[in-house]
N, C-alpha and C positions, 0 to 999 in steps of 0.2 A: 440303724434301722430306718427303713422308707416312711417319710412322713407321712404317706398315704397308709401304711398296716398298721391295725392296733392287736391287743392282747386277742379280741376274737378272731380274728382271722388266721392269727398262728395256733390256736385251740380248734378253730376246723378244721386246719390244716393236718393237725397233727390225729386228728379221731380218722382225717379221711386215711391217712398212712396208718393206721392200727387197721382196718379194715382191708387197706392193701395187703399188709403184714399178714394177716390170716388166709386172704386169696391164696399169698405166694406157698403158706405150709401147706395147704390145699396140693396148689400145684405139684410141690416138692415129692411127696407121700403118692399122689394119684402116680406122676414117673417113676418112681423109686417101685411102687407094688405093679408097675405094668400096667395100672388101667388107663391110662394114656399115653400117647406118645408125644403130644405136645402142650403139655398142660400149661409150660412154662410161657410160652404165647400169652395165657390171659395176662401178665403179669406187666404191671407198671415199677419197675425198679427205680422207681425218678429216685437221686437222692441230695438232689441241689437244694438250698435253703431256700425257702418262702418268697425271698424278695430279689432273689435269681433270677425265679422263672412265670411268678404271678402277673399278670394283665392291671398292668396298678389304673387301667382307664377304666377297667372293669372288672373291679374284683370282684362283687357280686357273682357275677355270671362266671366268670373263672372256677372260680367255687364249686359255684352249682354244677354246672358241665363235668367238673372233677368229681364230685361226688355221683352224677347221674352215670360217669363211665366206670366207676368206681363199683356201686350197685349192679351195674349189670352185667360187668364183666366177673363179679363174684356169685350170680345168680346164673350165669351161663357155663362158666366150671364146674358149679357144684350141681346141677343138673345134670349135666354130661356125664360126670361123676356116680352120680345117683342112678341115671336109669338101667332098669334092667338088674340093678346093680343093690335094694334095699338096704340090704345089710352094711355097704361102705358107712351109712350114716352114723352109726357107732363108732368109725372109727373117727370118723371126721367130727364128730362131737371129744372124742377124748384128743382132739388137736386143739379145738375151740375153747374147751377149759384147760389145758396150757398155756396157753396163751392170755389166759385170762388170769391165771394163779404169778403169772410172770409179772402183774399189774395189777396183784392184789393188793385193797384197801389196806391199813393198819391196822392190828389185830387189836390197837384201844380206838379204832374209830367210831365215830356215832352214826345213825340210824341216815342223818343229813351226809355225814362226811361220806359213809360206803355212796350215799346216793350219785353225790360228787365225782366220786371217782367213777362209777358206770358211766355217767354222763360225758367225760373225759374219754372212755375207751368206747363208747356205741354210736353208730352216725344214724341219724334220724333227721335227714334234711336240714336244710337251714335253719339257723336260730328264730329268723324273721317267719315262718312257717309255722310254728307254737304247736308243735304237735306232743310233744309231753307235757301235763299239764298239772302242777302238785295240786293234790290234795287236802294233806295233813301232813304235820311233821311235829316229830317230839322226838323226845333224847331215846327212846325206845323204839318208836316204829316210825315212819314216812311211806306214803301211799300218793302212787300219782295215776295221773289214765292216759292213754296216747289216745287222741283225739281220732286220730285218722289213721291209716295204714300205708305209707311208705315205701315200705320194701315187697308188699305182697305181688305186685304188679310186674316186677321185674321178671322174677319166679314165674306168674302163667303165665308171659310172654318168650318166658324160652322153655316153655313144657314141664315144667317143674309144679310143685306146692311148697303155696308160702307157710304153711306148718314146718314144713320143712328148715324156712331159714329161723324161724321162734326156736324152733328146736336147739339149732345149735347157738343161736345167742343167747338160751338160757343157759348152756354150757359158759359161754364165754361168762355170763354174771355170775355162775356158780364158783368160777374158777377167783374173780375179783374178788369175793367174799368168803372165799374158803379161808382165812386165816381169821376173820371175824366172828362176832357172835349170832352174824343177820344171816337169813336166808329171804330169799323170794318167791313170796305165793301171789297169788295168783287166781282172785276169788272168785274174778268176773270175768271174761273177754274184755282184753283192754285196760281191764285195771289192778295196777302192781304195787306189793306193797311188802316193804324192810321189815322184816319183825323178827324177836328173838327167837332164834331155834335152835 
């Protein structure tokens, strides 16, 4: 391992490839059903290991840059996707919690542990950017608030709504904790919370 990478960088690495991973079923489904012809374009197939292909002068910005092409190049397919088109959303939600049930929590995890593991599969910018922020946490429920909004911007700038990408990354958390005893509500704008259901 490069003396320069530690554990966090291959855990951004790896959330930002769970998000590639879902662009690419995207892609797969929109050519497979005809609604595009080049869907497979948006797609980043990198599958060299971490310390390959990362900028060890600048992994910070490596990163970020990765995750900022990563965002938008998933907010521009599924836009593409979407117009004209409402109804795909259904479909591409039932791709989102596949993807999500593939990476689901332990069906004896705790309230912390499910949280764990969404954190694991969801990108929300940099760690250094503290945009989830707990609130509480016990063996039964954990509730946190995302501070800021991230991904919404990517979305109106390529004609989309960012309800839209909530939409389907509640699929992808529903599909994480389908084997468990948590679900995710969602009492306020911005703030989310584990509890038994």
């Amino acid at each position: 391992m490069s003396a320069f990478l530690g554990p966090i960088h291959y855990w951004m690495y790896d959330k930002i490839r769970m998000q590639e991973e879902l662009l690419r079923r995207f892609a797969v489904q929109a050519e497979r059903a005809g609604w595009l012809d080049s869907a497979l374009d948006f797609v980043d197939d990198e599958k060299q290991p971490l310390d390959a292909i990362i900028d060890e002068a600048n992994i910070h910005g490596w990163l970020s840059s990765r995750i900022e092409s990563v965002e938008k190049r998933y907010a521009e397919l599924t836009v593409k996707i979407l117009t004209g088109h409402e109804e795909r959303l259904e479909e591409l939600k039932a791709i989102a919690y596949g993807l999500g049930e593939e990476q689901a929590a332990a069906p004896d995890a705790s309230a912390e542990q499910c949280y764990k593991r969404i954190e694991d599969c969801t990108l929300s910018g940099m760690p250094c950017d503290g945009v989830n922020i707990v609130t509480d946490k016990c063996e039964d429920h954990f509730s946190w608030e995302q501070r800021f909004d991230v991904h919404g911007a990517y979305w109106t700038q390529a004609g989309g709504r960012a309800e839209d990408y909530y939409a389907l990354r509640s699929q992808l958390i529903a599909g994480i904790l389908s084997q468990t005893k948590f679900t995710l509500a969602i009492p306020r704008p911005n703030e989310y919370v584990l509890c038994e259901g």
